[in-house]
PDBQT receptor file of N, H, CA, C and O in Angstrom, charges set to zero:
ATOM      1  N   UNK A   1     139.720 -87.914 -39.597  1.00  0.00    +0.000 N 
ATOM      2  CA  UNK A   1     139.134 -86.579 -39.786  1.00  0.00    +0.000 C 
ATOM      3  C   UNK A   1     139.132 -85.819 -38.464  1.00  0.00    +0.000 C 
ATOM      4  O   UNK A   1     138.690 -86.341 -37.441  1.00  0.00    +0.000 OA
ATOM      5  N   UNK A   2     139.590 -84.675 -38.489  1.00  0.00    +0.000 N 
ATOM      6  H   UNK A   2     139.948 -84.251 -39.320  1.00  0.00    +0.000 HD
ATOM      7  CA  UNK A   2     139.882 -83.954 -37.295  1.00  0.00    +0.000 C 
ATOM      8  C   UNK A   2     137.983 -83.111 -36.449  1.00  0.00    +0.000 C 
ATOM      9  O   UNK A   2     136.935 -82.595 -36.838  1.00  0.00    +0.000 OA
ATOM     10  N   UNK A   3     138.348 -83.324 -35.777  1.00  0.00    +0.000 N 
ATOM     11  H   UNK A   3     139.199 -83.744 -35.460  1.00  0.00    +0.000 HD
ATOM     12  CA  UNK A   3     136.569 -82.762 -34.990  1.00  0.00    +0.000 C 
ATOM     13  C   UNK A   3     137.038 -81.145 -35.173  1.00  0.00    +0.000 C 
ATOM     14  O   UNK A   3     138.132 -80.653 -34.896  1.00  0.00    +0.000 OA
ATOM     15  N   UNK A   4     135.820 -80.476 -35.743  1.00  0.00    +0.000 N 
ATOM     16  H   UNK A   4     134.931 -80.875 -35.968  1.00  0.00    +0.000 HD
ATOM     17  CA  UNK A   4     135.751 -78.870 -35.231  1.00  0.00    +0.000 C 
ATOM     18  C   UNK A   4     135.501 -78.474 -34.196  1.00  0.00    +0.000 C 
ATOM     19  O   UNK A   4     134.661 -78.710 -33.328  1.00  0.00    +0.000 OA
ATOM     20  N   UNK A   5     136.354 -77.794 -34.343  1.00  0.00    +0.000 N 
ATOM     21  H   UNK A   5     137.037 -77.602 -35.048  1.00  0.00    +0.000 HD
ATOM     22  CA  UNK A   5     135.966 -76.669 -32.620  1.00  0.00    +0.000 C 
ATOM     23  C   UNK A   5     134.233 -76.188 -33.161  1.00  0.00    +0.000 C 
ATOM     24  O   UNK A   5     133.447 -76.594 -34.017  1.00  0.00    +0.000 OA
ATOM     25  N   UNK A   6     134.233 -75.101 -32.097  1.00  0.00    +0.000 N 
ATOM     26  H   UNK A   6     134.871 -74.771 -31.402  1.00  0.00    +0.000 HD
ATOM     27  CA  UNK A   6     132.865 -75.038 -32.238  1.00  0.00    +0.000 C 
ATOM     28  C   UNK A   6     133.394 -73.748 -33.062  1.00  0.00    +0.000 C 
ATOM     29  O   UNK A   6     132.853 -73.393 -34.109  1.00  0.00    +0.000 OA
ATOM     30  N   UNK A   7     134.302 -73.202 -32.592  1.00  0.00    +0.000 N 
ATOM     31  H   UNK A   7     134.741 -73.491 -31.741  1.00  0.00    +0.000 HD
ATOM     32  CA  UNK A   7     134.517 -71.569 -33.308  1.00  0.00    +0.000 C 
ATOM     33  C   UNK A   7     134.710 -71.782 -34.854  1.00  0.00    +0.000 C 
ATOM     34  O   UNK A   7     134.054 -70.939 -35.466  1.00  0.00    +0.000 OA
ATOM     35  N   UNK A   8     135.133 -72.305 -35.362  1.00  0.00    +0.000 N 
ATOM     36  H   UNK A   8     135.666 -72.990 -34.864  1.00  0.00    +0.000 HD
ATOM     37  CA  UNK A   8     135.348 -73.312 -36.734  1.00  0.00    +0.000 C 
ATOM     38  C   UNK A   8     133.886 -73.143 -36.654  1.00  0.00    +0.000 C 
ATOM     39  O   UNK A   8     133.345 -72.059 -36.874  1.00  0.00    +0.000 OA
ATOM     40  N   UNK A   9     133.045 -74.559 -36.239  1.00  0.00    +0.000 N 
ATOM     41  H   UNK A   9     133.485 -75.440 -36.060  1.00  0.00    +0.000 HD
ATOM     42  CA  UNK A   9     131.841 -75.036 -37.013  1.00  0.00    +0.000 C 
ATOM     43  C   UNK A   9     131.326 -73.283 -37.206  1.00  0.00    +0.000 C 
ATOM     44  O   UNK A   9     131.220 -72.800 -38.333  1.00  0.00    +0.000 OA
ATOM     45  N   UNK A  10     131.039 -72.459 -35.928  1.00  0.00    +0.000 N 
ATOM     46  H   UNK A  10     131.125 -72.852 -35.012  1.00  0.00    +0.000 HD
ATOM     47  CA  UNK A  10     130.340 -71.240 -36.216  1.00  0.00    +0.000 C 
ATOM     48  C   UNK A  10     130.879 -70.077 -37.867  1.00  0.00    +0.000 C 
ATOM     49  O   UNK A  10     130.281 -69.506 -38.780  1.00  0.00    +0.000 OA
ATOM     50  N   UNK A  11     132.034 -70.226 -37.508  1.00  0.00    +0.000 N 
ATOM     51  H   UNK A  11     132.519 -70.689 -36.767  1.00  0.00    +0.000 HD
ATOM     52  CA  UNK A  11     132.738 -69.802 -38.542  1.00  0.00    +0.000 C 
ATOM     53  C   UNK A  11     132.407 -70.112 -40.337  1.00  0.00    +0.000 C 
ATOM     54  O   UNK A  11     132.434 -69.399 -41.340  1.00  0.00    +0.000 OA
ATOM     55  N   UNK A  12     132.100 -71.558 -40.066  1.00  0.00    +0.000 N 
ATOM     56  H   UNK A  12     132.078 -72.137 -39.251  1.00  0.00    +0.000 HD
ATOM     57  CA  UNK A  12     131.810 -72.432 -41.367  1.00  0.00    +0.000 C 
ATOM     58  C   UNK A  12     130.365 -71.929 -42.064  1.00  0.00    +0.000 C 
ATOM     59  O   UNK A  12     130.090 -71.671 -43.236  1.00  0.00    +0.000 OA
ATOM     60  N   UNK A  13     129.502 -71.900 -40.744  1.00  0.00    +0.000 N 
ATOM     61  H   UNK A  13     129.725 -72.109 -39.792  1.00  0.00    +0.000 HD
ATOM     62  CA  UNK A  13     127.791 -72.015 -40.555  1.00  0.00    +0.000 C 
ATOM     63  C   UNK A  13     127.749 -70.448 -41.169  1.00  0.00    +0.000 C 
ATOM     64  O   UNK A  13     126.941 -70.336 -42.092  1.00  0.00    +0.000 OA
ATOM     65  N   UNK A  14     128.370 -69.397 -40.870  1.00  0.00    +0.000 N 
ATOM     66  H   UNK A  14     129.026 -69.487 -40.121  1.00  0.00    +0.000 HD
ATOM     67  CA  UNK A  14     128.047 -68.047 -40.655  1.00  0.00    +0.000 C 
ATOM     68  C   UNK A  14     127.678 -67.776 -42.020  1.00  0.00    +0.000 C 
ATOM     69  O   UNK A  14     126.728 -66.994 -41.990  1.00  0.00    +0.000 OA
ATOM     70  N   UNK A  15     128.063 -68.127 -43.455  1.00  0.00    +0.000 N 
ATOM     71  H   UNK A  15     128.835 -68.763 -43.479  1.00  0.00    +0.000 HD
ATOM     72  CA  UNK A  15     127.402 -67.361 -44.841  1.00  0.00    +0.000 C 
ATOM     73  C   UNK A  15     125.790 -67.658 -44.860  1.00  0.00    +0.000 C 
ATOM     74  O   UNK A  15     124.943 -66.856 -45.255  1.00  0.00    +0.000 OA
ATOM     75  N   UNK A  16     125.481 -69.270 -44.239  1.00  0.00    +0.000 N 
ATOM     76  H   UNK A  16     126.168 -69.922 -43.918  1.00  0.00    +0.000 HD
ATOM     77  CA  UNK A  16     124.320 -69.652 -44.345  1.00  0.00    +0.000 C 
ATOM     78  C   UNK A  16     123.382 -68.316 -43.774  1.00  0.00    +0.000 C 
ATOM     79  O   UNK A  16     122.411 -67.845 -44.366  1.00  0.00    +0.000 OA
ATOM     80  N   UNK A  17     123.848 -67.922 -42.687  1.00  0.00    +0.000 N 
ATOM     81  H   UNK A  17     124.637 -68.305 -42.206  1.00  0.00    +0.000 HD
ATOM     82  CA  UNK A  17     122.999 -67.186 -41.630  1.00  0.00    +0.000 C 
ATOM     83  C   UNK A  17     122.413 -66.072 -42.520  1.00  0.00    +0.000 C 
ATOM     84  O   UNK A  17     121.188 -65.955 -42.497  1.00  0.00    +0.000 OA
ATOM     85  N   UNK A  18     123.124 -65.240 -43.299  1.00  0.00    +0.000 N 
ATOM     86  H   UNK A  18     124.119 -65.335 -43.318  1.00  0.00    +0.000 HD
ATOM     87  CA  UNK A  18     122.543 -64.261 -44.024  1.00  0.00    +0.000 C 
ATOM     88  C   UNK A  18     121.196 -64.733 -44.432  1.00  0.00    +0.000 C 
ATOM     89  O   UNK A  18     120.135 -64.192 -44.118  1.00  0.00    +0.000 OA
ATOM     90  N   UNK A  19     121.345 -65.808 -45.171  1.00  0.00    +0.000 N 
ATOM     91  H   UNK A  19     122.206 -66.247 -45.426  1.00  0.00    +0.000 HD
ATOM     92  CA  UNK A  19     120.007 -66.402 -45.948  1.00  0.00    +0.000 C 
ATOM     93  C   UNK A  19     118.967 -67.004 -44.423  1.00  0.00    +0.000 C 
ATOM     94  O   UNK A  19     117.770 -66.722 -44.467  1.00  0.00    +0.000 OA
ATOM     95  N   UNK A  20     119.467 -67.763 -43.219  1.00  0.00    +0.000 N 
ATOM     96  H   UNK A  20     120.439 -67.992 -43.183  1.00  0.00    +0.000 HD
ATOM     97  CA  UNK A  20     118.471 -67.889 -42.666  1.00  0.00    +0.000 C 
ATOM     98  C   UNK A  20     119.107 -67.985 -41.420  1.00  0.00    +0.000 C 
ATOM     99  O   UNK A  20     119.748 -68.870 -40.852  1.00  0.00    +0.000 OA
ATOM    100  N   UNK A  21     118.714 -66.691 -41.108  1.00  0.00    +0.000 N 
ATOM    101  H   UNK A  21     118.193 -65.973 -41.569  1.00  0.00    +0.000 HD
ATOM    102  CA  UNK A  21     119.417 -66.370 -39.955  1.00  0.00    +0.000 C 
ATOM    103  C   UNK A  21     118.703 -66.856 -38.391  1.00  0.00    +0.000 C 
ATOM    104  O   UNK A  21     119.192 -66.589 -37.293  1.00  0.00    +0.000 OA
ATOM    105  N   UNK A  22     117.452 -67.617 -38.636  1.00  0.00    +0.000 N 
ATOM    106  H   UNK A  22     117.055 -67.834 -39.528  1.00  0.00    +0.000 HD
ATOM    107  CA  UNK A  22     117.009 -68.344 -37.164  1.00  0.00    +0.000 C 
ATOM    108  C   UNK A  22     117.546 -69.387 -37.398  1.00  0.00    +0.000 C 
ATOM    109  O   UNK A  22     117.862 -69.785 -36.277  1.00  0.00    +0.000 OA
ATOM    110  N   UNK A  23     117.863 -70.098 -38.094  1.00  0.00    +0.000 N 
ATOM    111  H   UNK A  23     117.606 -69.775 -39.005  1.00  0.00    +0.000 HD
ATOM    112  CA  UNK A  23     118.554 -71.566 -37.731  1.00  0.00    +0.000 C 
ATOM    113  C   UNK A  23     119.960 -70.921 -37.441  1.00  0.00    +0.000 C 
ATOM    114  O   UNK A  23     120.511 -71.606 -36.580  1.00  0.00    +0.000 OA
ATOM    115  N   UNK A  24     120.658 -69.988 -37.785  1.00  0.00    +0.000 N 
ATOM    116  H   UNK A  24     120.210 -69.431 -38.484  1.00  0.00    +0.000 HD
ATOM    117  CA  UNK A  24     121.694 -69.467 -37.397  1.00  0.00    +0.000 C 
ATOM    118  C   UNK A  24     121.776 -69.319 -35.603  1.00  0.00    +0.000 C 
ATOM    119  O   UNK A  24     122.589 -69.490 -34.695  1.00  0.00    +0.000 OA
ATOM    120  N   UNK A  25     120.340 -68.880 -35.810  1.00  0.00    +0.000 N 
ATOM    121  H   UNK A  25     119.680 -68.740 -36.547  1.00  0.00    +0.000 HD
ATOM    122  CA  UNK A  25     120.363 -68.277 -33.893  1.00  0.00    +0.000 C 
ATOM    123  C   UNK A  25     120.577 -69.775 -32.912  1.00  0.00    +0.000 C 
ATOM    124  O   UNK A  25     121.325 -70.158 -32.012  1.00  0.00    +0.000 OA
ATOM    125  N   UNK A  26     119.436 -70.305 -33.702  1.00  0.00    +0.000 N 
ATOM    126  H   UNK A  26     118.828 -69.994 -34.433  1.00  0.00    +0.000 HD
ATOM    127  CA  UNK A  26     118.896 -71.438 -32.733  1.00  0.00    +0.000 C 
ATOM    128  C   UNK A  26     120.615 -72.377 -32.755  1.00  0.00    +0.000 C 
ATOM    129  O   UNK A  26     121.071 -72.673 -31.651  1.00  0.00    +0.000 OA
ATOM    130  N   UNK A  27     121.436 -72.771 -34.030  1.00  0.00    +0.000 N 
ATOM    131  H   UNK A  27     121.066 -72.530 -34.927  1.00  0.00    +0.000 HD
ATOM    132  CA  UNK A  27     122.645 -73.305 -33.807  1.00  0.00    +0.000 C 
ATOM    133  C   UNK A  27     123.633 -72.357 -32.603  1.00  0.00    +0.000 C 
ATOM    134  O   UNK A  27     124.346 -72.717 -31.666  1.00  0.00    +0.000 OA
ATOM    135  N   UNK A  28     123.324 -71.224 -33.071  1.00  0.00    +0.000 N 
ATOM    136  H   UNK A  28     122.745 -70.932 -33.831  1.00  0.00    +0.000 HD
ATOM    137  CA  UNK A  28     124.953 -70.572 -32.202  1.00  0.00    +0.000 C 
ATOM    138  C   UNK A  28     124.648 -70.472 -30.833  1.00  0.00    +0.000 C 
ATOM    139  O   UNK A  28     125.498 -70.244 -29.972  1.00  0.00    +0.000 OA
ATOM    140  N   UNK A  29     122.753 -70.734 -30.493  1.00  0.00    +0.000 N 
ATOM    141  H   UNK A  29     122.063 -70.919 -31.193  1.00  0.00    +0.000 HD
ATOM    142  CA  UNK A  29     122.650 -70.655 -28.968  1.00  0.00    +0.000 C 
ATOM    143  C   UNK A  29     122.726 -72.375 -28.398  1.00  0.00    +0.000 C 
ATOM    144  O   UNK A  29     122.685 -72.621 -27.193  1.00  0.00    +0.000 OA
ATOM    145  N   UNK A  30     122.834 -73.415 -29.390  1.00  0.00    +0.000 N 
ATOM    146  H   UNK A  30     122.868 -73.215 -30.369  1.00  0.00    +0.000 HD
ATOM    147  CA  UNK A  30     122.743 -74.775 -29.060  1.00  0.00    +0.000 C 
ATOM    148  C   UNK A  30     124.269 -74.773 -28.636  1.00  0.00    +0.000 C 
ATOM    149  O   UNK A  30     124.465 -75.376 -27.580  1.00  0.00    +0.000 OA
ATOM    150  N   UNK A  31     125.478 -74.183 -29.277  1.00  0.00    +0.000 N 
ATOM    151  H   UNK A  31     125.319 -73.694 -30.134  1.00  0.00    +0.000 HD
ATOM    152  CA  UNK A  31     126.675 -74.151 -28.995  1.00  0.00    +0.000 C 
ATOM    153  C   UNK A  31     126.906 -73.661 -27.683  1.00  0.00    +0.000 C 
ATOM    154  O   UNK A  31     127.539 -74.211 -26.782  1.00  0.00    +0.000 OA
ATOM    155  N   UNK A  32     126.238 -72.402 -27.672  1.00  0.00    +0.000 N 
ATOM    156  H   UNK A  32     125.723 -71.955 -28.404  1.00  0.00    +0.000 HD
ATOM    157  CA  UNK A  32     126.673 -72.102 -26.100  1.00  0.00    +0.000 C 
ATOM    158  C   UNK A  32     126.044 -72.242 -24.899  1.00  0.00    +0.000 C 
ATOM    159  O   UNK A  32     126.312 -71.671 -23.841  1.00  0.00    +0.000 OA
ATOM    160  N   UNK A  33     125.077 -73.145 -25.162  1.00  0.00    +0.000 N 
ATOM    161  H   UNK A  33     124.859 -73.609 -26.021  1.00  0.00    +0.000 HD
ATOM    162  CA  UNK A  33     124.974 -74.007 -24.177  1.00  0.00    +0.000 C 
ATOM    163  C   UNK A  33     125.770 -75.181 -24.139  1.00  0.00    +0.000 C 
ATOM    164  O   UNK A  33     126.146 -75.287 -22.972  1.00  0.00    +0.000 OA
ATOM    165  N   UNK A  34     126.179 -76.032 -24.757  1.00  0.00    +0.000 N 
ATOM    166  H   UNK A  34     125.873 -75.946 -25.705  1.00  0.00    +0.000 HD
ATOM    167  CA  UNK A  34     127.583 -76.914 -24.802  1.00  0.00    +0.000 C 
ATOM    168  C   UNK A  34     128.619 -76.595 -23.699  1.00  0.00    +0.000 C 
ATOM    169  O   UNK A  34     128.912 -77.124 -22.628  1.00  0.00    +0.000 OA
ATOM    170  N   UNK A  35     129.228 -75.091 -24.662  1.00  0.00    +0.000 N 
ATOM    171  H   UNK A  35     128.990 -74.661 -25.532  1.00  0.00    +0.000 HD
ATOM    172  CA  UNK A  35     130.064 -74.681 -23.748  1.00  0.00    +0.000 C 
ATOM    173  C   UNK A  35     129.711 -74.065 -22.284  1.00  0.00    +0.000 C 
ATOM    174  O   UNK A  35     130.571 -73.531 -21.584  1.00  0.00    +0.000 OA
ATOM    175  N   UNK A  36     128.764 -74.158 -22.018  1.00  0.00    +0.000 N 
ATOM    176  H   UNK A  36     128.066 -74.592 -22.587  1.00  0.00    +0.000 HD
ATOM    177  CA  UNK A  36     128.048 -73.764 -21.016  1.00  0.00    +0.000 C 
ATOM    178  C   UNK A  36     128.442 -75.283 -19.902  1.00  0.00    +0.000 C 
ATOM    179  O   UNK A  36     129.105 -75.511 -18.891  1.00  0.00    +0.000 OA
ATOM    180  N   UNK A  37     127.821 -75.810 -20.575  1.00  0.00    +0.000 N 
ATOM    181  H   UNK A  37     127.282 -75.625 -21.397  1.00  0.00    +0.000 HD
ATOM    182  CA  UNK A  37     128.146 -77.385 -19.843  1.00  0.00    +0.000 C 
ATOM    183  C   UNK A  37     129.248 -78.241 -19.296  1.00  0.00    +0.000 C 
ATOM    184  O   UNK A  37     129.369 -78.879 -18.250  1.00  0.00    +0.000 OA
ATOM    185  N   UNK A  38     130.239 -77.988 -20.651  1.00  0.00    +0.000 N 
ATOM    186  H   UNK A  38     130.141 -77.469 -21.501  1.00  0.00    +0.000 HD
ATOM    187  CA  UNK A  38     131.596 -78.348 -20.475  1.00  0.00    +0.000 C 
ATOM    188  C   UNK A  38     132.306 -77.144 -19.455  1.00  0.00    +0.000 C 
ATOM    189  O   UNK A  38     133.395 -77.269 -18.896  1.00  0.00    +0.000 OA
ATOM    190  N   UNK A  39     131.640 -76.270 -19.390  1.00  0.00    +0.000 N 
ATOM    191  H   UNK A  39     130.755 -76.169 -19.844  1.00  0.00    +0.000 HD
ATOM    192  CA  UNK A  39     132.514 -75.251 -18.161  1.00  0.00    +0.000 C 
ATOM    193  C   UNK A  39     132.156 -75.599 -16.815  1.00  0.00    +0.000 C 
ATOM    194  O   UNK A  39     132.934 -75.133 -15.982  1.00  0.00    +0.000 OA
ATOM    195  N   UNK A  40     131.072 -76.378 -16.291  1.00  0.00    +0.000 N 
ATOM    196  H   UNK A  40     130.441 -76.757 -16.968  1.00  0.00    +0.000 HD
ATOM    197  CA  UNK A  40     130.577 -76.182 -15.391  1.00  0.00    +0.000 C 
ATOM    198  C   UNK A  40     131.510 -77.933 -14.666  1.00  0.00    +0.000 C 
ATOM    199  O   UNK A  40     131.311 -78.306 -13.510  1.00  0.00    +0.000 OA
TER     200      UNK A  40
């Protein structure tokens, strides 16, 4: 099984967000801190 990018997972996550859009926040800011990490 191939791993998602994160732009994928966000992509996937995004219909949920309409319906609840703070777990939306709190995921898409857990992501960019990731990439936050892996850049550094």
């Amino acid at each position: 099984m191939n791993q998602l990018s994160p732009e994928s997972t966000t992509v996937w996550w995004a219909p949920l967000g309409s319906e609840n859009r703070m777990m939306t926040q709190i995921f898409t800011n857990g992501l960019s801190q990731i990439k936050d990490n892996q850049a550094k």
